[in-house]
N, C-alpha and C positions, 0 to 999 in steps of 0.2 A: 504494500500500500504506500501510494507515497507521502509525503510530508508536506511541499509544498500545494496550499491553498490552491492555486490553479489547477493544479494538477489534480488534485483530488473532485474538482471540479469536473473536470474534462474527464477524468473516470463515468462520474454517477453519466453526463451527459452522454459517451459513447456506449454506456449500457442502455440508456434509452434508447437510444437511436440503431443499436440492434435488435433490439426488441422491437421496432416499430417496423424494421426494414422484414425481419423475418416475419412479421403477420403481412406485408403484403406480397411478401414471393409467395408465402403459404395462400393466401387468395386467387392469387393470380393459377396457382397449381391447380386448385379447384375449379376454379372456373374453369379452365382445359380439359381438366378430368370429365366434368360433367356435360361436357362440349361434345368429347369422343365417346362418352356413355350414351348420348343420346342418336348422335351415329350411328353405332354400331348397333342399336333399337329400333333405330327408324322412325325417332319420334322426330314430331310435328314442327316443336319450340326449334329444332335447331337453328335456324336462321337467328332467332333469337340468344340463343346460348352463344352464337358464334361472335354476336354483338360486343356480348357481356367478357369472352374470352380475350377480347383485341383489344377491348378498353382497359382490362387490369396488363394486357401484355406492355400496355403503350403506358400507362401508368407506369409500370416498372421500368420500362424503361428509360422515361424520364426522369426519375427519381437515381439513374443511375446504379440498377441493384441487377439489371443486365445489360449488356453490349445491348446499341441499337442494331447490330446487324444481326445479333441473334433474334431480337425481339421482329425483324423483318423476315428470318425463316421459318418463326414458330408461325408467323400468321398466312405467310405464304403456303405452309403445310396444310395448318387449319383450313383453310379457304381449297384447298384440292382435295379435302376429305369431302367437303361439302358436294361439291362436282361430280363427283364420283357416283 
């Protein structure tokens, strides 16, 4: 633990800010998962799930918690499940 006041600052604040980061890659995962569940089902909503998937992908992306060029082949994928 360190001693100096800033520092122990910049602690408590970089455990938040993991904590925040991992509940939205964990979002973002779900909303994928539930995206290819519904696929792989045949349900109705997908157009709609696929919505909900781009927006937490584009979310995480800009928050910087993935490459934007990953965040362009997760959706480019997603969008050729759709197609299919």
């Amino acid at each position: 633990m360190p001693n100096i006041e800033a520092a122990i600052k910049r602690v408590r604040t970089s455990e938040k800010s993991a904590i925040q980061n991992n509940v939205q890659k964990s979002s973002m995962r779900t909303a994928i998962k539930k995206y290819v569940q519904a696929i792989e089902a045949g349900n109705e909503n997908s157009e709609q799930l696929l919505k909900e998937a781009i927006k937490s992908i584009d979310m995480a992306a800009s928050k910087g918690l993935i490459h934007k060029n990953k965040a362009n082949r997760d959706k480019s994928r997603l969008t050729a499940k759709l197609a299919k």
